[in-house]
Biotite code that builds the C-alpha atoms (Angstrom):
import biotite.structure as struc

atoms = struc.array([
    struc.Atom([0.000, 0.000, 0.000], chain_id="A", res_id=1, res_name="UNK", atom_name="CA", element="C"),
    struc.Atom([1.150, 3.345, -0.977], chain_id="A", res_id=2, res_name="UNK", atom_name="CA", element="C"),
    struc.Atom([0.074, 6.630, 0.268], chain_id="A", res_id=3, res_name="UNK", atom_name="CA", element="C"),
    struc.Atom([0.693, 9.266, -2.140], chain_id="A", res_id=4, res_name="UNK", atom_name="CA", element="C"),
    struc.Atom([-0.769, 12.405, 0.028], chain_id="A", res_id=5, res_name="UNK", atom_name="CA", element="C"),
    struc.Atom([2.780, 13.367, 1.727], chain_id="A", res_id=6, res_name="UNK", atom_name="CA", element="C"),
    struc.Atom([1.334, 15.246, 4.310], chain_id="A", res_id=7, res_name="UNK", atom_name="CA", element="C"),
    struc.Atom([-0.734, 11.789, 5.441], chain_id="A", res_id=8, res_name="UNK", atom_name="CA", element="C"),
    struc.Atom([2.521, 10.169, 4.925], chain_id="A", res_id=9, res_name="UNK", atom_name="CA", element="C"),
    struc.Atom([4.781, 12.032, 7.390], chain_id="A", res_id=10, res_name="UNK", atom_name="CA", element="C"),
    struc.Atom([2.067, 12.524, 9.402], chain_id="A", res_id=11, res_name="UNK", atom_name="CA", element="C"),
    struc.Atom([1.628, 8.162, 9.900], chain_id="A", res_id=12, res_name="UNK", atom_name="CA", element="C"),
    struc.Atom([5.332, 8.314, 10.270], chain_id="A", res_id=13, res_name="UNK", atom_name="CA", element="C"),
    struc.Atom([5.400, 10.940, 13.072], chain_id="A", res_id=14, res_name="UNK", atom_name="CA", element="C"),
    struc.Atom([2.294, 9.548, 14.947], chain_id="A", res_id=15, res_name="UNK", atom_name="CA", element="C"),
    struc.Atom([1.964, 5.698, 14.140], chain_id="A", res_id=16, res_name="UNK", atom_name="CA", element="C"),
    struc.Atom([5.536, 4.325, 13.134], chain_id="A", res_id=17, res_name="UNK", atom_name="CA", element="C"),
    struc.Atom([7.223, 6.744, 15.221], chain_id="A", res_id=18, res_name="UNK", atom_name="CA", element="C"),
    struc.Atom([4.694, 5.527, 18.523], chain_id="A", res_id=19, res_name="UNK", atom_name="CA", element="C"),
    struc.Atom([5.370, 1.962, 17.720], chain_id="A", res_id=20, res_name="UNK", atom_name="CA", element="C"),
    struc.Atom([8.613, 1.977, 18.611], chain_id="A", res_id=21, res_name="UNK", atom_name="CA", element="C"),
    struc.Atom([8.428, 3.925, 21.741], chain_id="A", res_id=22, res_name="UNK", atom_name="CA", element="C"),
    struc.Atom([6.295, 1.121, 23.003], chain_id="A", res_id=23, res_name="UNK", atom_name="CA", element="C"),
    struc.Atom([8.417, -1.679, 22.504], chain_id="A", res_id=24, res_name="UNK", atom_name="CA", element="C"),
    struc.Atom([10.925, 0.046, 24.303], chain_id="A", res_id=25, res_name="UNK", atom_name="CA", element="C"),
    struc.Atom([8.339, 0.512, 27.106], chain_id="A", res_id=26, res_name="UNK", atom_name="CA", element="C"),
    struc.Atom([7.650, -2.992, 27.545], chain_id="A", res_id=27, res_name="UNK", atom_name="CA", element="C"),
    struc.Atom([10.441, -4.951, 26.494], chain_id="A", res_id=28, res_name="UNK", atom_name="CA", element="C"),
    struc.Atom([13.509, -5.467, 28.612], chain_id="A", res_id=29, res_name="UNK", atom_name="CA", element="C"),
    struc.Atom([16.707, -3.383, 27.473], chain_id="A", res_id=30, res_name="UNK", atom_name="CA", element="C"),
    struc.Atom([18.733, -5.997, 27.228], chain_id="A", res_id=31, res_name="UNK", atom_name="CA", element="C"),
    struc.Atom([16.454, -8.201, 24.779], chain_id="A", res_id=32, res_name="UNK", atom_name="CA", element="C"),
    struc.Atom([16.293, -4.509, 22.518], chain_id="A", res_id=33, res_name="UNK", atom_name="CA", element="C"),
    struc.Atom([19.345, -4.817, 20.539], chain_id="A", res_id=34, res_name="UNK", atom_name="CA", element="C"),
    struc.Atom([21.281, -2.114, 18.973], chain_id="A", res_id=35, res_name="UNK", atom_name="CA", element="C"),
    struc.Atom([20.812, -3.793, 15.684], chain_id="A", res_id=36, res_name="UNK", atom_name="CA", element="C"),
    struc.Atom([17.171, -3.753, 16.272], chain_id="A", res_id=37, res_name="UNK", atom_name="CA", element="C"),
    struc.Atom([16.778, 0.100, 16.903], chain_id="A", res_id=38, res_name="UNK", atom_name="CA", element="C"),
    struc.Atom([19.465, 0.868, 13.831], chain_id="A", res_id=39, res_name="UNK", atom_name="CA", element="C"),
    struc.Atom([17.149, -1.026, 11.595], chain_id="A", res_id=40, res_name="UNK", atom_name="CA", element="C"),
    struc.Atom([14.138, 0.694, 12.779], chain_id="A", res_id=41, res_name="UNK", atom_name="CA", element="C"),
    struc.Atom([15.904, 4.544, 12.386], chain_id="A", res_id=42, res_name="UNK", atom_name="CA", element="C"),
    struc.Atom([16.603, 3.352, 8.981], chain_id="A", res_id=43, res_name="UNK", atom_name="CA", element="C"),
    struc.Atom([13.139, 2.656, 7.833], chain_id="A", res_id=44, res_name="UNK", atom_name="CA", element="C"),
    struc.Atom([11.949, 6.014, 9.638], chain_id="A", res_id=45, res_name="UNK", atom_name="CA", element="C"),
    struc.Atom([15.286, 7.662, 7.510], chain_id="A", res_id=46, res_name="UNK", atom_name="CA", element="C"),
    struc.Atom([13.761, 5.981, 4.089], chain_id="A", res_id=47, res_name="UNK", atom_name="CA", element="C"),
    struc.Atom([10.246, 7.094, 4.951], chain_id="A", res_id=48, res_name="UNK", atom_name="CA", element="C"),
    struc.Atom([11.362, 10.755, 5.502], chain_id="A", res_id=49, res_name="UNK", atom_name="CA", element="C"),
    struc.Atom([13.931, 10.680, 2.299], chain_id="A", res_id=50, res_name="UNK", atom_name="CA", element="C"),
    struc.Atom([10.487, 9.202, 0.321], chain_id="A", res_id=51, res_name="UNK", atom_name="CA", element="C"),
    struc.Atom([8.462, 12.041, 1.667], chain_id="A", res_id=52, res_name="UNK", atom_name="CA", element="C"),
    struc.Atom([11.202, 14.696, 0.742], chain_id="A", res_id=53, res_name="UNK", atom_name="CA", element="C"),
    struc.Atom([12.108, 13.523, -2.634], chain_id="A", res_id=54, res_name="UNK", atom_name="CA", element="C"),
    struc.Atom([8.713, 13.476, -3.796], chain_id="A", res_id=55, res_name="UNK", atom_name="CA", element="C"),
    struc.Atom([8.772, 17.427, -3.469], chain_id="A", res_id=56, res_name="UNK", atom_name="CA", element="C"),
    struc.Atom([11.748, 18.517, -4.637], chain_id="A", res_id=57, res_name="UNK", atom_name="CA", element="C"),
    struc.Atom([12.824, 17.159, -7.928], chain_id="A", res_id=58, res_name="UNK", atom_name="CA", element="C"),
    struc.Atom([16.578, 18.056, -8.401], chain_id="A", res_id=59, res_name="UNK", atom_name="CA", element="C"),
    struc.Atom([17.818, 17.155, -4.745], chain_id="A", res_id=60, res_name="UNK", atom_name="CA", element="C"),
    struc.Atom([19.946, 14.279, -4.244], chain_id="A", res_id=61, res_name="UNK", atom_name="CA", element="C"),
    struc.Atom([18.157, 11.241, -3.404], chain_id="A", res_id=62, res_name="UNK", atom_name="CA", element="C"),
    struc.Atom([19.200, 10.259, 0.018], chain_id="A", res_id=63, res_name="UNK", atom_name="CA", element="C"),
    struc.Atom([19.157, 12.849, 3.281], chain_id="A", res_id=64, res_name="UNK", atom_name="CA", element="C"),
    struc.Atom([22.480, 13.729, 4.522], chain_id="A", res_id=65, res_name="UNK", atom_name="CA", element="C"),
    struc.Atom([23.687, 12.595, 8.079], chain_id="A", res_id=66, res_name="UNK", atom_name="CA", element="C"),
    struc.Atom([23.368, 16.132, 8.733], chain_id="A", res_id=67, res_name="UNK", atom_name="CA", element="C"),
    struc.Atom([19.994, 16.388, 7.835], chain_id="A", res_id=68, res_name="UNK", atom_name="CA", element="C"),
    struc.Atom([18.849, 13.313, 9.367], chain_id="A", res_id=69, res_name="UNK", atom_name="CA", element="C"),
    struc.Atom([20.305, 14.299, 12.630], chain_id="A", res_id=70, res_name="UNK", atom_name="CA", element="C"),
    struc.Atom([18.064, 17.767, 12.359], chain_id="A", res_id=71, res_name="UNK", atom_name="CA", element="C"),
    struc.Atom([15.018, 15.382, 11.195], chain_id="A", res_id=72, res_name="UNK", atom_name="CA", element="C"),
    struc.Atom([15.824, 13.831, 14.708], chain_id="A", res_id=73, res_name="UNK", atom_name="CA", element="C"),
    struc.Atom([15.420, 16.945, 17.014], chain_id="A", res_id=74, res_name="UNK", atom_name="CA", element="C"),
    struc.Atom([12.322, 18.500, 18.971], chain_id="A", res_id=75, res_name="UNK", atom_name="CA", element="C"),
    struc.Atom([10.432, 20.836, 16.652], chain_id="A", res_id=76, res_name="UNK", atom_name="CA", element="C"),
    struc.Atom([10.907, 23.191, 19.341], chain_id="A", res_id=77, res_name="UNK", atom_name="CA", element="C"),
    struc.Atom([14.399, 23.103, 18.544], chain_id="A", res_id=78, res_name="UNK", atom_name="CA", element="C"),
    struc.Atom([14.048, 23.321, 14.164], chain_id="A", res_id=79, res_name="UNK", atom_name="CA", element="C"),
    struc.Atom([13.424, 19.825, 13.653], chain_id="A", res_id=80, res_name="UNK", atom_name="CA", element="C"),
    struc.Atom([10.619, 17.166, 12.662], chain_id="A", res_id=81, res_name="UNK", atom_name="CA", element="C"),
    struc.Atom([10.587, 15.609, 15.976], chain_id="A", res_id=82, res_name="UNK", atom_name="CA", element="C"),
    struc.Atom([11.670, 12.135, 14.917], chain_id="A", res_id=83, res_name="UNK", atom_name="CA", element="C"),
    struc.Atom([13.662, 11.427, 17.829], chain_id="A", res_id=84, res_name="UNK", atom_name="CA", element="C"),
    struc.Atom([17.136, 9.853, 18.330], chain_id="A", res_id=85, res_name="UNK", atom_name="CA", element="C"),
    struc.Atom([16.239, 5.992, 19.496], chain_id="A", res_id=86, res_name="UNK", atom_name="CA", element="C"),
    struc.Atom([19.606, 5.255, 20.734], chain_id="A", res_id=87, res_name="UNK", atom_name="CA", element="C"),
    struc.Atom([18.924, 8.571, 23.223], chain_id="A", res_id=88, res_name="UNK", atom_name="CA", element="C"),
    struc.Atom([15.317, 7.617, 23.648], chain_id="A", res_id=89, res_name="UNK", atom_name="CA", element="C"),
    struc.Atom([16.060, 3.475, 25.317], chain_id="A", res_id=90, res_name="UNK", atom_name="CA", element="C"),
    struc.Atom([16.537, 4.723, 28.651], chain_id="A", res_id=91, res_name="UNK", atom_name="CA", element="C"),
    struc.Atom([14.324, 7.203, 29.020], chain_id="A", res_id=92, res_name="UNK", atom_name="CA", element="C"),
    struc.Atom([11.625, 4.897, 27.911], chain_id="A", res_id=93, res_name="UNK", atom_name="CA", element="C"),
    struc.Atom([13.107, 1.819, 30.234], chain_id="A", res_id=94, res_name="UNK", atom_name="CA", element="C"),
    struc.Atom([13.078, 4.754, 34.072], chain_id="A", res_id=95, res_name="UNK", atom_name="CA", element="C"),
    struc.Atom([9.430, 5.444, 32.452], chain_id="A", res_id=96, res_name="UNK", atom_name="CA", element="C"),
    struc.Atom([8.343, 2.153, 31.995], chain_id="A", res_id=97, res_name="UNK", atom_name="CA", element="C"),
    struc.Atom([9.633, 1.561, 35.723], chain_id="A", res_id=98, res_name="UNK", atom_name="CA", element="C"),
    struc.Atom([8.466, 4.846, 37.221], chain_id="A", res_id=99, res_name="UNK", atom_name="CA", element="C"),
    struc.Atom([4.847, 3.780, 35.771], chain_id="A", res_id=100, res_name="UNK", atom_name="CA", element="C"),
    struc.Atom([4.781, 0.620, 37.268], chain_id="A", res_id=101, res_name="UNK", atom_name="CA", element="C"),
    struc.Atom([5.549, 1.919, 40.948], chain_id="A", res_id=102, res_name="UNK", atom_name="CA", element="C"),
    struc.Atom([1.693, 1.844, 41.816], chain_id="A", res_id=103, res_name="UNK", atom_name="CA", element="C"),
    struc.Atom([1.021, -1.779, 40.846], chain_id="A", res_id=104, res_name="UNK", atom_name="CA", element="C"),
    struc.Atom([4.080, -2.540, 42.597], chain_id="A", res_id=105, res_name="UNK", atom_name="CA", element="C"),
    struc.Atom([3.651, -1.127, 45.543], chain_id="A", res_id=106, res_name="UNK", atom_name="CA", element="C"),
    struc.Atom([0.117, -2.903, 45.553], chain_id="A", res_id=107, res_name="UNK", atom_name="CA", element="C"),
    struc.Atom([1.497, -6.253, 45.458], chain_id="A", res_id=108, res_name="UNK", atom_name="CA", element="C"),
    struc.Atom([4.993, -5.582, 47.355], chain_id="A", res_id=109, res_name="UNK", atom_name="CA", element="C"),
    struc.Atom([3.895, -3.186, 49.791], chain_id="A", res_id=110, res_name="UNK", atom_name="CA", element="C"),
    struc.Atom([7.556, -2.928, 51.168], chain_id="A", res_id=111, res_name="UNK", atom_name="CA", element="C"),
    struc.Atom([9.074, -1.399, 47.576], chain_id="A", res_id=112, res_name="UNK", atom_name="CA", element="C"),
    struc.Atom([7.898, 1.541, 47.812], chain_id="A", res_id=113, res_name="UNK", atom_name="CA", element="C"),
    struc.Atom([10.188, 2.231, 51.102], chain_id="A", res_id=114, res_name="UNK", atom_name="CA", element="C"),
    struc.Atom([12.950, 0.659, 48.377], chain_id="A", res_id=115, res_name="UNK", atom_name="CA", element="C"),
    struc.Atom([12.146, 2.564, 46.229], chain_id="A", res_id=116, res_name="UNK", atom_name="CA", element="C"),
    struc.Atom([12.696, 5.881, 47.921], chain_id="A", res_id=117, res_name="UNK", atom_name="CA", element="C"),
    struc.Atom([15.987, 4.841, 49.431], chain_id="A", res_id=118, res_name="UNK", atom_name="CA", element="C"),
    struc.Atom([19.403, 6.640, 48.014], chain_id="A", res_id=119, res_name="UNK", atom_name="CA", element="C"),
    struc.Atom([21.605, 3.836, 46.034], chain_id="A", res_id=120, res_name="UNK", atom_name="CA", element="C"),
    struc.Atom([24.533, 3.541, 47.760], chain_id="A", res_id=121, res_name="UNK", atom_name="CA", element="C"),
    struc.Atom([28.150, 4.191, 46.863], chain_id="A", res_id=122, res_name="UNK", atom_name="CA", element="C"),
    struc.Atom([28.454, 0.227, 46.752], chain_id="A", res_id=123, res_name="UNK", atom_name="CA", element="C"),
    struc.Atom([25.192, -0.089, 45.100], chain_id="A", res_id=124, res_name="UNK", atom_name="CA", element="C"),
    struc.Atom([26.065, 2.097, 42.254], chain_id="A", res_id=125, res_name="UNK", atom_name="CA", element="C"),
    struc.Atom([29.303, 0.401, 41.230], chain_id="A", res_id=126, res_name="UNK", atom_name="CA", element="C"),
    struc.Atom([27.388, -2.961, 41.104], chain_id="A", res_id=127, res_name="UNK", atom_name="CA", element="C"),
    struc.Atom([24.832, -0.828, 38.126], chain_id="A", res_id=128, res_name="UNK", atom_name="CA", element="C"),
    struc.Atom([25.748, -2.910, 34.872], chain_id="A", res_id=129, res_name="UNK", atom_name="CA", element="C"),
    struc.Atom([24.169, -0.541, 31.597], chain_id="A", res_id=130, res_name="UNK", atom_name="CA", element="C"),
])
């Protein structure tokens, strides 16, 4: 299926592919999301932009430079199309995940929650494998 509207297009990309992602790196552990994994995926969000943008302008080159991707990749606030950086994006989505999950935690482990709001360590910290 091809969507030739490019408006529709980026705008599936931004709010569909783009979400997709962000959940599986909610919900999956870290370790199972491989780097391979999350290259592959920025690649078909890269192709999906570069199909969007060479549709409108006839005599650019036909692949985005690394420059230009990287721009594609920051906050609109910030000049770009708010495509987001997944290698940047893993960790924030694994503490939100965990921060999310606090209240049915602390239903069935009523002690976490005391865990939870205790400093690591010095010792504890050295032990933290990323």
């Amino acid at each position: 299926m091809t969507v030739e509207d490019l408006q529709t297009r980026y705008l599936l990309l931004k709010n569909c592919f783009r979400a997709k992602i962000h959940y599986w790196l909610r919900t999956i552990k870290l370790e199972l999301v491989q780097e391979q994994f999350i290259k592959a995926f920025d690649n078909m969000k890269r192709e999906i932009l570069q199909s969007i943008t060479r549709s409108q302008v006839p005599h650019r080159p036909p692949n985005l430079t690394d420059i230009l991707w990287e721009q594609a990749k920051l906050p609109i606030q910030q000049g770009g199309l708010g495509l987001d950086d997944l290698t940047r994006v893993k960790y924030a989505a694994t503490v939100a995940a965990t921060i999310a999950s606090i209240p049915t935690l602390a239903h069935y482990f009523p002690d976490i929650r005391a865990r939870l709001e205790t400093p690591i360590t010095q010792e504890e910290t050295s032990s933290i494998v990323i």
